[in-house]
C-alpha positions in Angstrom: 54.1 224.0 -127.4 57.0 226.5 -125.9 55.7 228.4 -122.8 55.0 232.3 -123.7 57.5 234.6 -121.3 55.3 236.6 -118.5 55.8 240.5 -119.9 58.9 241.9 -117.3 55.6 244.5 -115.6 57.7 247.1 -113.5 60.8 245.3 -113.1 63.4 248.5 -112.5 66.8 246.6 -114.2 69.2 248.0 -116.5 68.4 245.9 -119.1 70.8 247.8 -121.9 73.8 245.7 -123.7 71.9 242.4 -124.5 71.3 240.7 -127.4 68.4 237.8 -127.9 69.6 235.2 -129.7 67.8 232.9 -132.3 67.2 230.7 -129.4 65.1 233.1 -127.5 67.5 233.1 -125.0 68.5 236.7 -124.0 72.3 237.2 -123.0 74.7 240.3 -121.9 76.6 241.5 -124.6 80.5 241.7 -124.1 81.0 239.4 -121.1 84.5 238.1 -120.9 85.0 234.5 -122.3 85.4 232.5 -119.1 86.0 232.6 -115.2 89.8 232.6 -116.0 89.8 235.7 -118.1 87.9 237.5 -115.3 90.0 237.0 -112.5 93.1 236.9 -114.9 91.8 240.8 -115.7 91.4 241.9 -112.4 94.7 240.3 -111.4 96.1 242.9 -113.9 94.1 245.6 -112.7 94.4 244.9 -109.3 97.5 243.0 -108.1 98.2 244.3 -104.6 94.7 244.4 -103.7 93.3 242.4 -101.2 91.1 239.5 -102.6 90.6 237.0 -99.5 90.6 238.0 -95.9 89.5 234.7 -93.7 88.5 235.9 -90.2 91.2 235.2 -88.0 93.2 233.7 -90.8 95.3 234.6 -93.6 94.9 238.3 -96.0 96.0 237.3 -99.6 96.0 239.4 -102.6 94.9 239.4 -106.0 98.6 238.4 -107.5 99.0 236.2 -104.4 95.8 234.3 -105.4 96.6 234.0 -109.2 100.1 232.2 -108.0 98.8 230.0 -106.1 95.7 229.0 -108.6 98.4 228.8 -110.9 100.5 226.1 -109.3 97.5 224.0 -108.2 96.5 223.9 -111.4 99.9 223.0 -112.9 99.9 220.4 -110.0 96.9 218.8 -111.6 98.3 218.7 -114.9 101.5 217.2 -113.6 99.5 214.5 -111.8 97.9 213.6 -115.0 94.5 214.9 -114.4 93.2 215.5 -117.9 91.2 218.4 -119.4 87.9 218.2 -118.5 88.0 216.1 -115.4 86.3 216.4 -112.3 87.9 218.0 -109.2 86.3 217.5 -106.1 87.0 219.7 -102.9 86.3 219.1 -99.7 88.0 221.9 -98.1 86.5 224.2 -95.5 85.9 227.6 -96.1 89.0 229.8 -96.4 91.5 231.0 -99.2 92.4 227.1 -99.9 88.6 226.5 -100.5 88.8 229.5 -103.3 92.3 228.3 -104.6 90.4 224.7 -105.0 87.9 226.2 -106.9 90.0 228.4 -109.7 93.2 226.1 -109.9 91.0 223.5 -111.8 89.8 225.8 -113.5 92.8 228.0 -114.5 93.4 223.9 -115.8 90.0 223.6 -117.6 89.7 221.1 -115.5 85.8 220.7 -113.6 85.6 221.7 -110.2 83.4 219.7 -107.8 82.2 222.1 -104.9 81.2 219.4 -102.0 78.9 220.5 -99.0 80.8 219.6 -96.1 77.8 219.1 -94.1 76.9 216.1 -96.0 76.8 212.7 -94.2 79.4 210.1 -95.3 77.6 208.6 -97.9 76.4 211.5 -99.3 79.8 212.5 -100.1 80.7 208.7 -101.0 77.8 209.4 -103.8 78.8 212.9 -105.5 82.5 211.6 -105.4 81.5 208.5 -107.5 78.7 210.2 -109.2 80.8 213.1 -110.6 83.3 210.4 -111.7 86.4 212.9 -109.8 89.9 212.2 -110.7 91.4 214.3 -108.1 89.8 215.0 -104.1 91.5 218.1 -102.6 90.5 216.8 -98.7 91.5 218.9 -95.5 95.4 218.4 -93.9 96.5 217.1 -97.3 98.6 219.3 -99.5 97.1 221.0 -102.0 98.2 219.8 -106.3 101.5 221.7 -107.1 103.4 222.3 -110.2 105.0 224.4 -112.4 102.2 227.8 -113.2 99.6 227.0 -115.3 96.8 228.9 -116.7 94.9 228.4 -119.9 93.5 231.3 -122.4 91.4 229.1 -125.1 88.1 228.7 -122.5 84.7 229.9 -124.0 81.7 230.4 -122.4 80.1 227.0 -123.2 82.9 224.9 -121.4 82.0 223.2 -118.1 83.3 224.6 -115.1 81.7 223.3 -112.3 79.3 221.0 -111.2 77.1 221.9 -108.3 75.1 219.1 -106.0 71.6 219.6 -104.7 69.7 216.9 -103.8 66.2 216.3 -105.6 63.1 214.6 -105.0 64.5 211.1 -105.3 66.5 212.1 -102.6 69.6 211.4 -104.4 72.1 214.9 -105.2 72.2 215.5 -108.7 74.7 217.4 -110.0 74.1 220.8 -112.2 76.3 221.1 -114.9 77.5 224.8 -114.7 79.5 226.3 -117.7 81.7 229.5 -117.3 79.3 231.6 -119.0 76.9 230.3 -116.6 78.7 231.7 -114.0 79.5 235.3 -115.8 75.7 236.0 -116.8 75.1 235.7 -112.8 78.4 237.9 -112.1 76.9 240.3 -114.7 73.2 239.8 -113.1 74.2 240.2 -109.5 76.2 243.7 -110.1 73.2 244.8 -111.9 70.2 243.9 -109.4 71.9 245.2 -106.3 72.9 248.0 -107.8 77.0 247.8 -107.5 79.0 250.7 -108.4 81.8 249.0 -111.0 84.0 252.2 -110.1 84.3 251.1 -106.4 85.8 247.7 -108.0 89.4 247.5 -105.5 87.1 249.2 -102.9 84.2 247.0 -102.5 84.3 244.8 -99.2 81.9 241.5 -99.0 81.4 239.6 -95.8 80.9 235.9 -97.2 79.0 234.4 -93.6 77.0 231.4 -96.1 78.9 228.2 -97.1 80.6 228.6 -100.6 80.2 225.2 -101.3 76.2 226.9 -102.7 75.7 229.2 -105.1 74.9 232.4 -103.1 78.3 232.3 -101.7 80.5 231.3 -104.7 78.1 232.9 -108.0 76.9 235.5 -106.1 79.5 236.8 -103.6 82.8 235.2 -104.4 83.1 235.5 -108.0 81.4 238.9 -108.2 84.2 240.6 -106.3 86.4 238.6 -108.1 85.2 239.9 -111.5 85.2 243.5 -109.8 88.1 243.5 -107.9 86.8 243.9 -104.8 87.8 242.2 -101.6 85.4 239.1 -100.4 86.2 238.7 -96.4 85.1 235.0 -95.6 84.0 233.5 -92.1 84.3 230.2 -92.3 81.5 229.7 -89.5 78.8 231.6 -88.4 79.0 233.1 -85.2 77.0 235.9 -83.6 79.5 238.0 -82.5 82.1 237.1 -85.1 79.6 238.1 -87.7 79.1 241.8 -85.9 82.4 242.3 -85.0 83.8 241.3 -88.6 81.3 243.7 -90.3 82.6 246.6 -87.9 86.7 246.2 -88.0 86.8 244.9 -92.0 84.3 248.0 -93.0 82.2 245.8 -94.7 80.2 247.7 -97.5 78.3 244.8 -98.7 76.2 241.6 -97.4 74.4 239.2 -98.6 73.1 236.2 -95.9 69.9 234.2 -95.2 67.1 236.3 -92.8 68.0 233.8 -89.6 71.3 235.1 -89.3 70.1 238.8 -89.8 67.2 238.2 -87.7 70.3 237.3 -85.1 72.2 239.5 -85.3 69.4 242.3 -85.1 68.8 240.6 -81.3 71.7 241.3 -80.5 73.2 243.2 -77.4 76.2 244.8 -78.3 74.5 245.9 -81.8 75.3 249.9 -80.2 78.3 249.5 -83.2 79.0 251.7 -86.0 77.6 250.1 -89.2 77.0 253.6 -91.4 79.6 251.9 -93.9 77.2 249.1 -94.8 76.0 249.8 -98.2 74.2 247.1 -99.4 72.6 244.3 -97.7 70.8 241.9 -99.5 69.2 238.3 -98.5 67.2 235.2 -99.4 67.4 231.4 -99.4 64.2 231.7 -96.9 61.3 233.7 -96.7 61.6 237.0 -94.8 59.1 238.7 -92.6 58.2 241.9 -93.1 58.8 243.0 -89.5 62.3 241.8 -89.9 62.5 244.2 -93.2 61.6 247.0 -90.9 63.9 246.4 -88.3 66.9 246.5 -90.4 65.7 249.7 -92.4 65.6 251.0 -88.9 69.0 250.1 -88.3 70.9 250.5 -91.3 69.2 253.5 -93.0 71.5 254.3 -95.4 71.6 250.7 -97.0 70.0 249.6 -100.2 67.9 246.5 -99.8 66.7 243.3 -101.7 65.2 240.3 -101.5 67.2 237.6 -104.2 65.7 234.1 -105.4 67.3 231.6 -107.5 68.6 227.9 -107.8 71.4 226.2 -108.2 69.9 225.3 -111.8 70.0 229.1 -112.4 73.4 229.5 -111.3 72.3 232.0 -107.9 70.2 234.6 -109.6 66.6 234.1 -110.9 64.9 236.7 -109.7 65.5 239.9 -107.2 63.2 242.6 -105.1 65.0 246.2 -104.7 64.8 248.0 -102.4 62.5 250.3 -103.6 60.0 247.4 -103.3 61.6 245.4 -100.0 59.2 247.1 -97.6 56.0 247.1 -98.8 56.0 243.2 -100.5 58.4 241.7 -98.4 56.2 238.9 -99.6 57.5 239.1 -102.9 61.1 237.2 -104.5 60.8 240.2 -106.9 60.7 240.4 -110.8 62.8 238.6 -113.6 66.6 239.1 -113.6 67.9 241.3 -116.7 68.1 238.7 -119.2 65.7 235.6 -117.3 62.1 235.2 -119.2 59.9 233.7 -116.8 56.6 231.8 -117.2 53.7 230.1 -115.6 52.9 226.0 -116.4 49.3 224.7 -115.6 48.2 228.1 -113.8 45.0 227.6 -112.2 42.5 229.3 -111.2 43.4 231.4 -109.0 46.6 232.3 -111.2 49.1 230.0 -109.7 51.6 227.8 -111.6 54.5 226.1 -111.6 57.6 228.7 -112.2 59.6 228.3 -115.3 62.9 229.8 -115.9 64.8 230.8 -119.2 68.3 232.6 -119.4 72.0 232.2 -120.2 72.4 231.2 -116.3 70.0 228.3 -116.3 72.5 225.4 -116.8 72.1 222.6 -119.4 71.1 219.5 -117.4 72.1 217.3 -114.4 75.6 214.9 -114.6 75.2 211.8 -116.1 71.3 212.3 -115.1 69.5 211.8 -118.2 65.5 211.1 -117.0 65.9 213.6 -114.5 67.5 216.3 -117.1 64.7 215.4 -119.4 62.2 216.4 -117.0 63.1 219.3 -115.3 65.2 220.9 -118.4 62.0 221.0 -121.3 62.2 223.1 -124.9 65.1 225.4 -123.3 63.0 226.0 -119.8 63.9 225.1 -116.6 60.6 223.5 -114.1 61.5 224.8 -110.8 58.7 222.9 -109.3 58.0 226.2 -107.4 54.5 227.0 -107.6 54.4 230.9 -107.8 51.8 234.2 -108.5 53.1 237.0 -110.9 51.3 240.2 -111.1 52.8 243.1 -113.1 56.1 241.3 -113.2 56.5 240.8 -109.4 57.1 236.5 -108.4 56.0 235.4 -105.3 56.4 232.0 -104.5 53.4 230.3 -103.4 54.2 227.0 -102.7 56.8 224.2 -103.1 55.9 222.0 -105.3 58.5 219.3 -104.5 58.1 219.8 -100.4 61.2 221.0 -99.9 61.6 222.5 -96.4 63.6 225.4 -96.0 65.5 225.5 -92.6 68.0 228.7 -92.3 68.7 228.7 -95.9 69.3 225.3 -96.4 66.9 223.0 -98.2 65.7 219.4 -96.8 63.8 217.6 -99.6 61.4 215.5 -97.4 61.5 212.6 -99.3 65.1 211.9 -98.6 64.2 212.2 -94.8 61.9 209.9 -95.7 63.5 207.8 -97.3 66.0 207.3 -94.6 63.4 206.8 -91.9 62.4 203.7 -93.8 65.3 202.4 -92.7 65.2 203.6 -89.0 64.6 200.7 -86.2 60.8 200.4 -85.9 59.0 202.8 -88.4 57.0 201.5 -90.4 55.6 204.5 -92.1 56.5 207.7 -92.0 56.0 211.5 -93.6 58.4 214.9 -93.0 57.4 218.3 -93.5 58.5 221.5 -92.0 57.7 223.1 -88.8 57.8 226.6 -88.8 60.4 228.6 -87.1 60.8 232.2 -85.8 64.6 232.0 -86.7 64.6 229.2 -89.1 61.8 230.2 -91.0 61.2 226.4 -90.7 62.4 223.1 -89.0 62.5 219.3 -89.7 59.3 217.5 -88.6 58.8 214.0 -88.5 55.6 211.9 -87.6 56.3 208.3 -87.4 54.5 205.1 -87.1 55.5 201.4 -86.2 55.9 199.9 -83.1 58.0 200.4 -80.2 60.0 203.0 -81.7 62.5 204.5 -79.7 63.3 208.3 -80.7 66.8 208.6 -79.5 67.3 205.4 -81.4 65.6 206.6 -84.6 67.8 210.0 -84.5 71.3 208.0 -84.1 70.4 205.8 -86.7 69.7 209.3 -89.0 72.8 210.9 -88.2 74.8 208.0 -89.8 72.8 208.7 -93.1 72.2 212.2 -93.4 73.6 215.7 -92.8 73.2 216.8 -89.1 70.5 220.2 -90.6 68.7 217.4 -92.2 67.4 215.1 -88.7 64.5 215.9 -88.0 64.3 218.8 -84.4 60.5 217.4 -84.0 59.2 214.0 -83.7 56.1 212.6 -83.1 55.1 209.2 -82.7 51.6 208.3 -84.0 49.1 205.2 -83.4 46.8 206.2 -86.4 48.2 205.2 -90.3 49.0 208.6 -92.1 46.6 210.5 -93.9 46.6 209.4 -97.4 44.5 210.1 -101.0 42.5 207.7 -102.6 45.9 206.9 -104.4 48.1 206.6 -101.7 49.7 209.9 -101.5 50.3 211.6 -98.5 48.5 214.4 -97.4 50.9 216.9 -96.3 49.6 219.5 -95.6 46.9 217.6 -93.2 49.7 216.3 -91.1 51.6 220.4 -91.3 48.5 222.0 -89.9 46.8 219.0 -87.4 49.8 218.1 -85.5 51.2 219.1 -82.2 54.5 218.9 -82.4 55.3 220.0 -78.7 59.0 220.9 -77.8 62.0 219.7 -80.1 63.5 217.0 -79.4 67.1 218.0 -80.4 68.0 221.9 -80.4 69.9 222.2 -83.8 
């Protein structure tokens, strides 16, 4: 039996222009047919105008950025990657990293953002898991060939195919289609409450990796679609952050609470910042004093509080500002055209939070079991466990123990699964720590014999990503907590151990 959307309570979004189709899925009504067509319109709107600035690097402009999407895609083409293959990049942050992303595409060819903070055989696994033809790979030269650019992509064609690791600890990629990405380019205007006039005017400071979807689907390719000018620093640095927002009049950002909560401490925040318009975060929860503090400093900016998955494209659901205050608590109410639901609520009205809309993708890569489960009768099982009263989400739980360190999520069970591999440990069991900047850190509690630490955390940093090893460990005598059936109980070990100091300090 089909899950029964939540009523949309108070949610405040222009919800005019859409149309539900048969499938009960509700969509925007004249979106352009793919990510080519909307940068190809703004190109001719727009030519001269700045589209990339990278901090301390190159300014390109919108025809400048067509050209050279252009000839990488022709370069692809010449090298006899097909239409639909899979085009992995594992360039930094930076206009290449943007040219890497629209030349396959301009080609209809897949493009395969990889996060460059994976561990070797992390990327050794999305490279032979997404099947890619072609690696664009930092100090090589980018595809080149004679212009291409195709004009027969629709909305349902793949585009992209995002990684995020799941609770088999192994990434799975989401299949992302180009109307994927233009419902959340349509969403994200609406919910923070862009004016499309502005459009050549607009300036985003990109300060997240665009290898996610907050930085590419909900930054990138909105000013893109707009017109607007998406100033990218391709690593975050307190006073690069500050001083970027002050000399390249930034009107709009969007960034994780760590880095705001930052930036806020800072000393030299005596700075102009009247032209910041909109600021907008997420990825982590926020606390409410941090809410204040930067409605304190940046009164005239419009807030909000965004929550989504890379299986909803960026965009699932989103607090105003109107509401940022008083439930900072809250991940805010449905998107325009999302239908959310609840999935074995109990009793105190908590369930698992399903998701339904033209941005939820269409399954995992060559993931079958895994697509089956998590994509059911046209809903997608977040395995958040979330409230909703009068329309308004807040996330309760995480069903799937993710931890949530600055942003970026650390499934436990790939810790885990690591650690059983690590000299000594025997047993072992990762949760999160919480964190006054981080919002949360990598814990560990191990068991075995003789276990060295130092040892333990070299031996991790050849399998994982360096924000995935764990900052706290402690090494325990007594076998973990378990239930009757072996499970581990979590949140026994989160809220009866002391952790003492770190033991690394990233």
């Amino acid at each position: 039996m089909s899950p029964e959307p939540l009523p949309r309570g108070a949610a405040p979004f222009d919800t005019s222009g859409t149309t539900r189709g048969a499938d009960g899925i509700a969509r925007y009504d004249h979106l352009a047919p793919s990510v080519v067509a909307m940068v190809r319109a703004s190109v001719e709107r727009h030519p001269d105008v700045e589209a990339l600035v990278e901090v301390g690097g190159e300014r390109v402009t919108y025809a400048e950025l067509w050209d050279r999407a252009a000839t990488v895609a022709g370069g692809l083409v010449g090298d006899g990657v097909t239409r639909g293959d899979r085009v992995a990049s594992l360039l930094p942050a930076g206009p290449d990293w943007v040219v890497g992303l629209l030349g396959p595409l301009l080609a209809g060819r897949v493009a395969v953002p990889v996060n460059t903070r994976f561990a070797p055989p992390e990327v050794e696994h999305v490279l032979a898991d997404s099947g890619a033809t072609a690696v664009l790979r930092p100090g090589s030269p980018l595809p080149s060939g004679h212009p291409e650019a195709l004009d027969d992509l629709v909305a349902g064609d793949l585009a992209a195919i995002f990684y995020t690791s799941g609770t088999t600890g192994r990434p799975k990629g989401a299949r992302t289609t180009h109307g994927n990405f233009l419902a959340n380019v349509e969403t994200a205007i609406r919910v923070i409450g862009i004016d499309r006039a502005e459009g050549p005017r607009l300036r985003n400071l990109v300060s997240v990796p665009l290898f996610h979807v907050t930085g590419c689907n909900s930054q990138l390719l909105v000013q893109l679609g707009l017109g607007g000018t998406t100033v990218v620093l391709p690593a975050f640095e307190g006073a690069a952050f500050l001083r970027t927002i002050v000399d390249e009049r930034i009107d709009t950002l969007v960034s994780v609470p760590a880095i705001y909560g930052l930036t806020l401490a800072r000393d030299d925040l005596d700075v102009d910042l009247s032209h910041v318009r909109r600021v907008s975060y997420g990825g982590a929860p926020i606390a409410p004093a941090l809410v204040r503090r930067l409605q304190e400093r940046l009164p005239q900016a419009r807030l909000g509080n965004g929550f989504g998955l890379t299986e909803t494209s960026s965009i699932a659901t989103f607090l105003p500002h109107e509401w940022a205050a008083e439930h900072a608590d809250a991940v805010g109410f449905a998107a325009p055209v999302v239908d959310l639901a609840l999935a074995d609520v109990d009793d105190a009205g908590v369930g698992e939070l399903l998701v339904r809309g033209p941005n939820v993708v269409d399954g995992y890569w060559r993931a079958p079991e895994a697509t089956a489960a998590t994509f059911v009768d046209g809903w997608l099982h977040s395995g958040d466990l979330a409230r909703v009263d009068d329309g308004l989400v807040r996330i309760v739980d995480r069903a799937k123990d993710v931890i949530n360190r600055g942003g970026e999520n650390v499934y436990s069970v790939e810790v885990e699964n690591a650690l059983a591999g690590a000299p000594g440990v025997a047993d072992a069991a990762v949760v999160g720590v919480p964190d006054d900047v981080m919002g949360e850190k990598v814990g560990a509690v191990l068991v075995g014999t003789g276990i060295d630490v130092d040892a333990v955390l070299a031996y991790l940093a050849t399998q994982l990503a360096d924000f995935k090893v764990p900052q706290y460990v402690v090494v325990s005598s007594e076998p973990l907590p378990r239930n009757p059936g072996g499970k581990l109980l979590k949140r026994t070990l989160r809220d009866g151990t002391d952790w003492g100091a770190p033991v690394r300090g990233r």
